[in-house]
N, C-alpha and C positions, 0 to 999 in steps of 0.2 A: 743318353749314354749308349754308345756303343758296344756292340758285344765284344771286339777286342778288349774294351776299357772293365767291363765285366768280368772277363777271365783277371785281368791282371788285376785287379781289386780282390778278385774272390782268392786268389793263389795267394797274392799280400798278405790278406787277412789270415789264413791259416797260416801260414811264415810265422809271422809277425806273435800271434797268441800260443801256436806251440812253442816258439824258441821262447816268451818271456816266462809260459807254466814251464817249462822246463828248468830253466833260471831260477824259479821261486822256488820249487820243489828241491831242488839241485845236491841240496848237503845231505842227504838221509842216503846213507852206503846201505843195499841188500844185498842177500847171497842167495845164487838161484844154482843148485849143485857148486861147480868148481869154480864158478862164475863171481865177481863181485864188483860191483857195480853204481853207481849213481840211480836213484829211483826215478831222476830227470829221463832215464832215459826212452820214459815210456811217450810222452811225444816227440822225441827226435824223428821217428820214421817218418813224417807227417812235416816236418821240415827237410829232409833229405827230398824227397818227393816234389815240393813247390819247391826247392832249391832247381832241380833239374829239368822241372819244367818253365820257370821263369827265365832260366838259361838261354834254353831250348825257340821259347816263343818272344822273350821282350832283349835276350842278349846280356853281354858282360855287363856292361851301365846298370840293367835294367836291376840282375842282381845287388850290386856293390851301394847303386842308392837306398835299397831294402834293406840291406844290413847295415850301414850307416845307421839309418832310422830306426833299424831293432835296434841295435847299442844301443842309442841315446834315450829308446823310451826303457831298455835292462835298464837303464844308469838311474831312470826320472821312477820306476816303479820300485828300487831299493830306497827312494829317499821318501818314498812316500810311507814305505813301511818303517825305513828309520823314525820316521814323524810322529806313524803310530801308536811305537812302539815308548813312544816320549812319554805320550799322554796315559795316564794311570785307568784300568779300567774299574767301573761303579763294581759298587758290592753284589748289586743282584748280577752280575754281570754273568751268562754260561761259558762265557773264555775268561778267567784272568792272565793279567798284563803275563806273569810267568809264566801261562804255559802257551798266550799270546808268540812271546819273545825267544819260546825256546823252537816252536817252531821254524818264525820268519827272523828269524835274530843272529843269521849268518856272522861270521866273521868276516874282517873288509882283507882275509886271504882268500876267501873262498869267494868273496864280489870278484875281484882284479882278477884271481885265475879264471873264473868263468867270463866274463867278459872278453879279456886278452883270447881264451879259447878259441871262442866265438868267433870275434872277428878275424885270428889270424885263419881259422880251418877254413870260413866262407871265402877270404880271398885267396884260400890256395886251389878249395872247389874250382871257382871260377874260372883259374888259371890250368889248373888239367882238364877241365870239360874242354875248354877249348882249344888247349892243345892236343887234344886225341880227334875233337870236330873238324880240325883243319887238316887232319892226318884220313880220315876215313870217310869227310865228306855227310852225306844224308846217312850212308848207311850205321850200323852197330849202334845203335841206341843204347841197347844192355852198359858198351864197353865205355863210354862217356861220360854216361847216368853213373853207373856203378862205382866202375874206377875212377873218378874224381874224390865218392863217396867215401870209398876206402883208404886214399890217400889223402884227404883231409881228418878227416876223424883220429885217424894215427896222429898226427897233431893236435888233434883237440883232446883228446881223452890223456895223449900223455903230461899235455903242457896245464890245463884242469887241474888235474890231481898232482903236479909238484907244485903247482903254486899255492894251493888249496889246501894239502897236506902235508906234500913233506918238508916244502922252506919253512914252514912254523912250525916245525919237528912234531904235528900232528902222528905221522907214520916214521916209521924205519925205510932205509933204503929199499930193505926188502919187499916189506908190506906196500911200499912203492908203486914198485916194479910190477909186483902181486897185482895189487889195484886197477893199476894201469892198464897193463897187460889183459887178463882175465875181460877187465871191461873194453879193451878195446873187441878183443875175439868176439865177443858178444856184438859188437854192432858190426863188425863184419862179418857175421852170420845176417845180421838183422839185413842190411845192406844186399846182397845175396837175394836174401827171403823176397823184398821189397819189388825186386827186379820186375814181375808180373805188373804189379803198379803202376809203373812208369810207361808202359806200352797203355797200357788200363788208361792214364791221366793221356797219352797223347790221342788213345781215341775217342774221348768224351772229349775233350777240347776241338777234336776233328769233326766231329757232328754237332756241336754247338756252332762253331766258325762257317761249318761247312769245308769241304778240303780244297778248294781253291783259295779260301779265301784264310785258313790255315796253314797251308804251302807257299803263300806270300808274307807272312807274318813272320816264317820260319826262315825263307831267306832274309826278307829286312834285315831280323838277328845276326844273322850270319854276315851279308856285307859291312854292317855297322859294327859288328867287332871284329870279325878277320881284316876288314878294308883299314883297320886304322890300325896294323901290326905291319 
């Protein structure tokens, strides 16, 4: 295996297990000050991250077949917990089925809002990374990385929580709005926060590749999705 083939399996792999813990986690709302928020949100930065650098090193394709394939293993890991949650558990059992179900035992508003999320916030990622990559070129990392971040996530955290909560009159408009909002500000701090990261992730992938051999990986991406716009 190749060490290109290594980075992009290793980045996958952490894609791929924070987006679906975050998924599994996803319905338990906390309040941190004026903040309120989804508990999922504690490994999103850790998909922000291999979102930006999969961009970065393997291209738009490279994303958009990763997120395809998250959906579809979100979709294969709710049915496995629906399965579970069929089967009744034994009496010495230290989980019963009830408080089994009360955990993973979402509602299928709160599956379809996070899924739909999911997949629409990654293809809108994809589309601002590289419409700011084609505008500035190698340079601003930060503004690519970040502001895709932020201008996805505003779709995911809003479209999440009304299909999750308030089409099934879980919340009020208000508590909504509340929801939403609070928890988007919060990852657009987080988003912000992360920014060091991204520099962080491009140069441990530069000294693994080595920088020539990372600087050609980096164009590849680049002609093979700006070339076919």
């Amino acid at each position: 295996m190749s060490r290109k083939d290594i980075v992009f399996f290793v980045l996958t792999g952490f894609f791929i297990a924070n987006a679906i813990i975050g998924e599994m986690i996803g319905g338990k709302l906390i309040q941190i000050g004026i903040f309120t928020m989804s508990i999922g949100i504690i490994p999103w930065p850790v998909v922000f991250l291999t979102t930006d650098l999969i961009n970065e090193y393997f291209g738009k394709d490279g994303v958009r077949k990763i997120t395809f394939l998250t959906v579809g293993l979100i979709i294969y890991s709710f049915i496995v917990l629906y399965a579970g949650m069929s089967v009744g558990s034994a009496p010495f059992s230290p989980v019963s089925s009830e408080q089994f179900n009360a955990v993973f035992g979402q509602s299928m508003w709160i599956i379809v809002g996070s899924i739909t999320a999911f997949l629409l916030s990654q293809l809108i990622d994809v589309f601002v990374f590289w419409m700011v990559r084609k505008r500035t070129g190698h340079k601003l990392i930060w503004l690519r990385a970040t502001g895709s971040t932020v201008v996805s996530q505003l779709i995911d955290t809003f479209v999440v929580s009304g299909i999750a909560f308030f089409l099934p009159g879980k919340l009020s408009l208000a508590e909504y709005l509340n929801v939403a909002f609070t928890g988007y500000v919060f990852k657009f701090i987080i988003a912000l926060a992360v920014t060091p990261l991204i520099y962080a992730g491009h140069a441990a992938v530069h000294r693994f590749l080595g920088e020539s051999e990372s600087e050609k990986l980096i164009e590849q991406a680049s002609k093979a999705t700006i070339g076919k716009e």
